[in-house]
C-alpha positions as MATLAB code, in Angstrom:
seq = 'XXXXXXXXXXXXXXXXXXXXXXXXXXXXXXXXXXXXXXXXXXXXXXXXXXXXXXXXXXXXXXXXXXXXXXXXXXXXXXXXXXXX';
ca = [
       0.000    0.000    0.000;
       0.277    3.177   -0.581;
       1.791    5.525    2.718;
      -0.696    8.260    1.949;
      -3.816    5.789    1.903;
      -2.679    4.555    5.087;
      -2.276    7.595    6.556;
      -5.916    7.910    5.113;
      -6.776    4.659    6.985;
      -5.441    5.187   10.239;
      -7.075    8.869   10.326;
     -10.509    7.158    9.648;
     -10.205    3.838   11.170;
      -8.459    4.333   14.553;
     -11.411    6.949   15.192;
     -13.745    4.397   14.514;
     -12.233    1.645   16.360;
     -11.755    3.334   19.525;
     -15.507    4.989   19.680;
     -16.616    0.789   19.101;
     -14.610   -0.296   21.951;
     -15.730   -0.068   25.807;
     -13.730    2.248   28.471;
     -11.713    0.996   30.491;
     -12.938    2.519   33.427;
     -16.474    0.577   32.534;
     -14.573   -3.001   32.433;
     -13.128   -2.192   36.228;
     -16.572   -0.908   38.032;
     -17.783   -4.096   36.437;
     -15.001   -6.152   37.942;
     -15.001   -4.185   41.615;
     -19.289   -4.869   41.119;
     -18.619   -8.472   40.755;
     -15.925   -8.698   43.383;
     -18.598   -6.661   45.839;
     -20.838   -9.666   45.148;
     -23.544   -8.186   43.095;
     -26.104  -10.312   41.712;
     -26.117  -10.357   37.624;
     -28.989  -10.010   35.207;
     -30.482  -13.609   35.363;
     -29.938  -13.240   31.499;
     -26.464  -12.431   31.391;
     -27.154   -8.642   30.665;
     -28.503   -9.167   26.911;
     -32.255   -8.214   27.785;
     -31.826   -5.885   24.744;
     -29.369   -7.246   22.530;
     -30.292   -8.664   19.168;
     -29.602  -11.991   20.518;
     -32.817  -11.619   23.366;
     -35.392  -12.849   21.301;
     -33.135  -15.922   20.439;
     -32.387  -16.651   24.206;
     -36.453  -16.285   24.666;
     -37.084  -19.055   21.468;
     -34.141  -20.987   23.396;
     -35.788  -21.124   26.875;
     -39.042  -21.504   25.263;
     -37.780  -25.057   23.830;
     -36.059  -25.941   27.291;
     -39.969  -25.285   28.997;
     -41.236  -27.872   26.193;
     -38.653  -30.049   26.295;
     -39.176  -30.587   30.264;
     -42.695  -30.653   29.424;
     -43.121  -33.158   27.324;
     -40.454  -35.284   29.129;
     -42.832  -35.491   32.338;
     -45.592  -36.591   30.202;
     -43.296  -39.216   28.528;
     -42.644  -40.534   32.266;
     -46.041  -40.512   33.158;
     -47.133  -42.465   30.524;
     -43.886  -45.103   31.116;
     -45.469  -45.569   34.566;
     -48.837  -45.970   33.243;
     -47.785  -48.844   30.688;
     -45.812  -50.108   33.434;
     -48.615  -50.460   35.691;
     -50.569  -51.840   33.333;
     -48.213  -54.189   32.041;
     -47.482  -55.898   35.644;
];
């Protein structure tokens, strides 16, 4: 490459990468709040991420999937009390 374009890329990009990433001073109240012994979202703090409706289909099937395992032992015991 080219030194002017990446003088042009480092005036655009560094910008850009350093308003994407967090502060630091947010990463150490997180760690001194989780070395007081704070309690964290039950959800793992993505309540309003793109991935939240996701984790809600995911916990939906876990619900079902318990669900429909009870039934399945219930009927085991009923053909098993028939059976004997």
């Amino acid at each position: 490459m080219r030194p002017h374009i990446l003088a042009l890329a480092a005036c655009v990009l560094l910008p850009l990468l350093a308003a994407c990433s967090k502060p630091a001073a947010d990463t150490t109240h997180a760690t001194l709040a989780a070395r007081a012994g704070s309690v964290a979202p039950a959800d793992g703090g993505l309540a309003n991420t793109p991935l939240a409706p996701l984790l809600k289909d995911e916990q939906r099937a876990r619900d079902v999937q318990t669900i429909v395992n009870r039934q399945a032992a219930k009927q085991r015991a009923q053909i098993a009390a028939q059976t004997h």
